[in-house]
C-alpha positions as semicolon CSV with decimal commas, in nm:
position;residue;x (nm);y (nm);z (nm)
1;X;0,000;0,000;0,000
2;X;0,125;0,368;-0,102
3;X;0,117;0,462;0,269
4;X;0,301;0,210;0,431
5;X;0,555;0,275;0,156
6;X;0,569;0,631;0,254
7;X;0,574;0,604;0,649
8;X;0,892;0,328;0,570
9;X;1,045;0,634;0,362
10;X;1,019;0,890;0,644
11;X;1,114;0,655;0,931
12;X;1,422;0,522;0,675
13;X;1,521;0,887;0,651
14;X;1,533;0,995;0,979
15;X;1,759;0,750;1,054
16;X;2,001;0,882;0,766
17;X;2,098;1,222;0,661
18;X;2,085;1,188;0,303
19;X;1,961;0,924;0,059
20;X;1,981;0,870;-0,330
21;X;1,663;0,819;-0,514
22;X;1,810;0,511;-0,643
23;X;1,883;0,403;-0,275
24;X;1,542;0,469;-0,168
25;X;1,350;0,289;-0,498
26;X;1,606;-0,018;-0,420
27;X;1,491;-0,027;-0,048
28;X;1,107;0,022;-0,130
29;X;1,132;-0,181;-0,458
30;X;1,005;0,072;-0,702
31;X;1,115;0,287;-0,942
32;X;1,356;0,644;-0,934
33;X;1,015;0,838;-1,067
34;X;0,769;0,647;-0,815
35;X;0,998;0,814;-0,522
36;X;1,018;1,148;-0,694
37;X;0,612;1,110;-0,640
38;X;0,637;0,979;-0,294
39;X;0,873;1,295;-0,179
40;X;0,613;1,561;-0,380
41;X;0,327;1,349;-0,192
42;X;0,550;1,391;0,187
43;X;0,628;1,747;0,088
44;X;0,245;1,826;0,116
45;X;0,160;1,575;0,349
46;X;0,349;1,863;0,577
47;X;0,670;1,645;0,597
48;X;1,001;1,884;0,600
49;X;1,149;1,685;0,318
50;X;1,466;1,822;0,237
51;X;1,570;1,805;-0,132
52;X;1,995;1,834;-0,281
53;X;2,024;1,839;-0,629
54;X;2,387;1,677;-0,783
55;X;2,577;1,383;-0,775
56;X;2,620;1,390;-0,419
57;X;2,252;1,523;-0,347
58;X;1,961;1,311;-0,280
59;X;1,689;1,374;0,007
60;X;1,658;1,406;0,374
61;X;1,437;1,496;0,615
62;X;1,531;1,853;0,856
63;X;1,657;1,800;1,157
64;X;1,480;1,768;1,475
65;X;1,145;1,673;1,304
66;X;1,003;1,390;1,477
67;X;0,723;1,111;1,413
68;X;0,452;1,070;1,654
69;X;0,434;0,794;1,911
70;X;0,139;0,655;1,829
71;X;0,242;0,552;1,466
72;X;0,457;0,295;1,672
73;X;0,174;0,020;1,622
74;X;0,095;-0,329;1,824
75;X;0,349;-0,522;1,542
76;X;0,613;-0,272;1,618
77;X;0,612;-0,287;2,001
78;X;0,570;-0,685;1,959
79;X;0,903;-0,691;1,769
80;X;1,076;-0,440;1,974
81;X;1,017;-0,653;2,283
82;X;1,047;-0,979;2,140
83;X;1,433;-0,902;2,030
84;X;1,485;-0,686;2,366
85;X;1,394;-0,969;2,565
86;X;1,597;-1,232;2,333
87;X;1,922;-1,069;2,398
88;X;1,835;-0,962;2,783
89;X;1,759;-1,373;2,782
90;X;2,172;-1,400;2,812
91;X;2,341;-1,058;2,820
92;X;2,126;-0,987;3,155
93;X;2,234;-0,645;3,123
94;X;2,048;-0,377;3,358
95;X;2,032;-0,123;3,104
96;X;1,885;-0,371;2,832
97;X;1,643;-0,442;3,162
98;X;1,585;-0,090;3,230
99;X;1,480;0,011;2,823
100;X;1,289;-0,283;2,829
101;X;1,069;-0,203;3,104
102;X;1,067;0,147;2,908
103;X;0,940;-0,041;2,616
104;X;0,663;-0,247;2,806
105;X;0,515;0,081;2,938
106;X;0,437;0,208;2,590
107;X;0,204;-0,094;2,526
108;X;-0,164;0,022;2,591
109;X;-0,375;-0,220;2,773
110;X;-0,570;-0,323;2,416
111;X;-0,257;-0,412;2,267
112;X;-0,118;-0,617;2,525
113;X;-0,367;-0,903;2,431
114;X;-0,262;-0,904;2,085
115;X;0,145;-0,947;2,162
116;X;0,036;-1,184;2,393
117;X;-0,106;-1,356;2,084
118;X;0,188;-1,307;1,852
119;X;0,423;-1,456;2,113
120;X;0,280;-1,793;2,002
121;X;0,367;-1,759;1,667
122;X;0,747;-1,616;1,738
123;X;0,952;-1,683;1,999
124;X;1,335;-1,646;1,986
125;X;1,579;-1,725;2,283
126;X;1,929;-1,668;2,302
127;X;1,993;-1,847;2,614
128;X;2,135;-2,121;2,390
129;X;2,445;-1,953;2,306
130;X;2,523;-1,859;2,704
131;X;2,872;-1,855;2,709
132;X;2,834;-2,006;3,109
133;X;2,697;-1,954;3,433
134;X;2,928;-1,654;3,468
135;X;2,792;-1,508;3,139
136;X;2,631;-1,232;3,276
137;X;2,938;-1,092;3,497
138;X;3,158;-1,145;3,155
139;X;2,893;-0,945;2,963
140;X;2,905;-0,666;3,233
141;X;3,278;-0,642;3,247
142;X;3,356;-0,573;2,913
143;X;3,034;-0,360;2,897
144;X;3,223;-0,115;3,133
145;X;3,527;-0,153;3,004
146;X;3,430;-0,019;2,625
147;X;3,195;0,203;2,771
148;X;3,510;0,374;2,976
149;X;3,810;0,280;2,717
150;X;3,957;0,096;2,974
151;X;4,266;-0,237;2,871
152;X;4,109;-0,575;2,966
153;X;4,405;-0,897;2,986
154;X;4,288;-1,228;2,981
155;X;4,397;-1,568;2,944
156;X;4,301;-1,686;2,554
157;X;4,295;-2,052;2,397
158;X;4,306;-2,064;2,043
159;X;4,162;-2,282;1,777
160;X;4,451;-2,517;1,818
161;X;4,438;-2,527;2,171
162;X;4,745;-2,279;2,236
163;X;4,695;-2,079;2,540
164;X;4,833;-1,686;2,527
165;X;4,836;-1,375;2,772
166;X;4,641;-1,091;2,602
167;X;4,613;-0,754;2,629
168;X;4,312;-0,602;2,442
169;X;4,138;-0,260;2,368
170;X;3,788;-0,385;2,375
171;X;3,551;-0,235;2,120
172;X;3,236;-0,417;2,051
173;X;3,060;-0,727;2,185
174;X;2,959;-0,932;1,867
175;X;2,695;-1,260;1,766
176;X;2,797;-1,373;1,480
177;X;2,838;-1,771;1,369
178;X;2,601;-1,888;1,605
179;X;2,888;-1,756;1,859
180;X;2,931;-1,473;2,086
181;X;3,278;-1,270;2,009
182;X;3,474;-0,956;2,095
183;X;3,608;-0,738;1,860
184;X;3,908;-0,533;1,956
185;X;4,266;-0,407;1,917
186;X;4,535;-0,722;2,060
187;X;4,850;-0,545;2,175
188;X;5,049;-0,916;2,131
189;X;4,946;-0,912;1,785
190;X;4,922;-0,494;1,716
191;X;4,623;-0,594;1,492
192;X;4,247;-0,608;1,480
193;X;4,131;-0,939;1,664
194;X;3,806;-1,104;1,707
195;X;3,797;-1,329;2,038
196;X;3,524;-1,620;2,091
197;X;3,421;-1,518;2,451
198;X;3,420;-1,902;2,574
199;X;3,728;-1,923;2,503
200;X;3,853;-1,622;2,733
201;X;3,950;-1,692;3,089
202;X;4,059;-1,493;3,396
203;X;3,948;-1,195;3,198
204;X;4,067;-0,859;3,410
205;X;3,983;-0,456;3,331
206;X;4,349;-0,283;3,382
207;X;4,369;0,076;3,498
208;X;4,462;0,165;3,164
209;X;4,266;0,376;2,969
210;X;4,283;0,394;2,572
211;X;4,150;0,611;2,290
212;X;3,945;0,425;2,089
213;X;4,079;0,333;1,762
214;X;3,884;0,448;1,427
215;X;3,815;0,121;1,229
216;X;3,509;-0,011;1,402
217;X;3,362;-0,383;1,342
218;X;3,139;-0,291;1,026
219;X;3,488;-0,186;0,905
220;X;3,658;-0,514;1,041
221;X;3,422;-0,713;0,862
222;X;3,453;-0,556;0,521
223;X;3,795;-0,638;0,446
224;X;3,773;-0,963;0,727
225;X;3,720;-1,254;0,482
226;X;3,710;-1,570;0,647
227;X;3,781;-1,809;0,313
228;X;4,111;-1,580;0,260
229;X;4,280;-1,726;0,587
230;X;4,580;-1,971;0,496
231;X;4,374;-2,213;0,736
232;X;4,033;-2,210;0,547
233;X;4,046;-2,516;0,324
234;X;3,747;-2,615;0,096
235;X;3,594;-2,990;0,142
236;X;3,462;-3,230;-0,057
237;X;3,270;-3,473;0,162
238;X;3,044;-3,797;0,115
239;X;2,725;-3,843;0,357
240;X;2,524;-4,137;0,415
241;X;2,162;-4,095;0,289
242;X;2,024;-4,180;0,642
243;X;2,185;-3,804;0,717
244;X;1,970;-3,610;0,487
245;X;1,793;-3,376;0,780
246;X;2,174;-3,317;0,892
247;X;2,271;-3,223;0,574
248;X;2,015;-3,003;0,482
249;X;2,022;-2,797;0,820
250;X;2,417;-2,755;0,856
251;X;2,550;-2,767;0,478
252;X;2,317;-2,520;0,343
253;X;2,587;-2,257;0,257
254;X;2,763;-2,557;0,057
255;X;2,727;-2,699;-0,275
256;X;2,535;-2,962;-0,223
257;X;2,476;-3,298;-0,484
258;X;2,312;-3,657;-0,463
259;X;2,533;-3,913;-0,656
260;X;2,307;-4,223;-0,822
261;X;2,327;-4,446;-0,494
262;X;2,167;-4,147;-0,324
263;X;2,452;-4,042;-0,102
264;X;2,480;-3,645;-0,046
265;X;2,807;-3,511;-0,181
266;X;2,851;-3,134;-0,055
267;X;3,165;-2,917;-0,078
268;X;3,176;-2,648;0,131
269;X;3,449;-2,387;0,256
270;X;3,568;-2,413;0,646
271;X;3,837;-2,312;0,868
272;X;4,098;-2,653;0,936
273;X;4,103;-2,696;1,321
274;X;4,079;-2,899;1,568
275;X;3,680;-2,865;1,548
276;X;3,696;-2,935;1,207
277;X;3,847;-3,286;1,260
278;X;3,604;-3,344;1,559
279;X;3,305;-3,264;1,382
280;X;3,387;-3,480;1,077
281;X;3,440;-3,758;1,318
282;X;3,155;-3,706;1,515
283;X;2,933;-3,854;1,236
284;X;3,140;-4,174;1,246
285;X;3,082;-4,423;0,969
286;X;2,815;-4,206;0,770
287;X;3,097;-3,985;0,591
288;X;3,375;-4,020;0,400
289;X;3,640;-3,717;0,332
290;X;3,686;-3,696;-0,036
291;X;3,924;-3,398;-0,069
292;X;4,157;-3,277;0,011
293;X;4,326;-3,581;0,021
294;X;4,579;-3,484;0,335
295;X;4,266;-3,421;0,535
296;X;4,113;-3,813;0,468
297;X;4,511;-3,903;0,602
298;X;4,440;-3,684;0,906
299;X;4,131;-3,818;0,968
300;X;4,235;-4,200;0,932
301;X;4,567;-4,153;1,180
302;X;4,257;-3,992;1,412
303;X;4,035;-4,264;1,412
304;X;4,276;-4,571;1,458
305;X;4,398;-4,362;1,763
306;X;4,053;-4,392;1,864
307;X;4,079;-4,768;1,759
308;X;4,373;-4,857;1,951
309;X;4,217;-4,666;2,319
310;X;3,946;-4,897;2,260
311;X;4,143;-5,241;2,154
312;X;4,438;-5,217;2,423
């Protein structure tokens, strides 16, 4: 409908101080002139569009204007507290506990019925992912210690079990690959690291303060490609049929093919660790390594280690 297209245009410029044309008919999926009409149709709607001509022009909205609280509807307060109270499921932060009670007092007593409703149909919980019982106290700690630029040190075990000292700037707490991370300047390294938090131990904020450096993660993770490490390898592996389900759910992001006797053959891009051999094992008998062929060698001096514990 034309005017949920144009409230999404105002509330997408107000978060932005100037957008293309193109930009916004890409984001509403319509066309360069269909905007042109939607800013005329703003413009005497009594929105303070704000209009640049040239290359670098495009349009904006004056600052300080400000939309209404009521056009926050019932769906938008459901999905405000739904993620709210997904992430305060592990961080157990008080602030996150303090905007979501601010958040809960918007919702009139009509609409509470209704999010009750939708909380059937969507449900998401973090608590999965906990890092640990001491999740919450980790969470705070580095919380403080970005929010005041203060050096954290902790004890850090790698991907191939090596244990280090570290001293780190910390800059942002991070979810990413079903993991919870922190991004931040290493001084042992003097280079942009990303830390898996279960992995940290005896983690300590230093009287140290720092000035906080000017890539930030969005940065990081532009030039931060994964499949360009020296230890990402790409697989070629052979499953069982009887693991279709496990297949479908973990290998999606691979290449994935069914040979005539019905077996899945997926090739797929991962870092080579010490997971990496664990989880191929963990499937047993039900897959077979097909490239490269070092990694089938690796796997085969693994498993008749195993063998031997089990025969002695």
């Amino acid at each position: 409908m034309k005017i949920d297209r144009l409230l999404s245009i105002v509330i997408y410029l107000l978060n932005r101080d100037l957008v293309s044309a193109r930009e916004l008919a890409e984001y509403c999926e319509v066309s360069v002139r269909t905007i042109q009409r939607d800013m005329d149709a703003l413009g005497l709607a009594g929105i303070p569009i704000l209009s640049i001509q040239g290359a670098q022009g495009g349009f904006g909205i004056i600052e300080g204007y400000k939309l209404d609280r009521q056009l926050i509807n019932t769906s938008d307060l459901f999905f405000i507290l739904t993620a709210l109270e997904s992430i305060s499921s592990t961080l157990k932060n008080k602030q996150i506990t303090a905007t979501l009670e601010k958040v809960k007092n918007l919702v009139h007593d009509y609409q509470a019925t209704e999010i009750d409703r939708n909380k059937e149909k969507l449900f998401i919980d973090f608590s999965a992912f906990s890092i640990g019982k001491n999740s919450s106290e980790l969470f705070n700690l580095l919380d403080e210690s970005i929010e005041n630029n203060r050096l954290i040190k902790f004890t850090y075990t790698d991907s191939h079990f090596r244990i280090s000292e570290r001293q780190v700037e910390p800059m942002t707490i991070v979810f990413k690959w079903f993991s919870w991370y922190l991004f931040g300047f290493c001084r042992r390294r003097n280079d942009y690291r990303l830390f898996r938090l279960s992995r940290m131990e005896n983690v300590q904020q230093l009287p140290e303060r720092f000035e906080r450096r000017s890539v930030d993660f969005n940065e990081f993770t532009k030039h931060f490609d994964p499949q360009s490490s020296p230890k990402f390898i790409r697989l070629k592996l052979k499953f069982h049929p009887s693991l279709k389900i496990y297949v479908e759910d973990y290998f999606r992001s691979g290449k994935i093919e069914i040979d005539p006797a019905g077996y899945f053959i997926v090739q797929i891009g991962w870092p080579e660790d010490e997971w990496l051999y664990s989880n191929i094992l963990s499937y047993g008998d039900k897959v077979e390594v097909l490239e490269p062929a070092y990694l089938r060698e690796i796997i085969l001096q693994k498993s008749l280690a195993i063998a031997r514990m089990y025969t002695r």
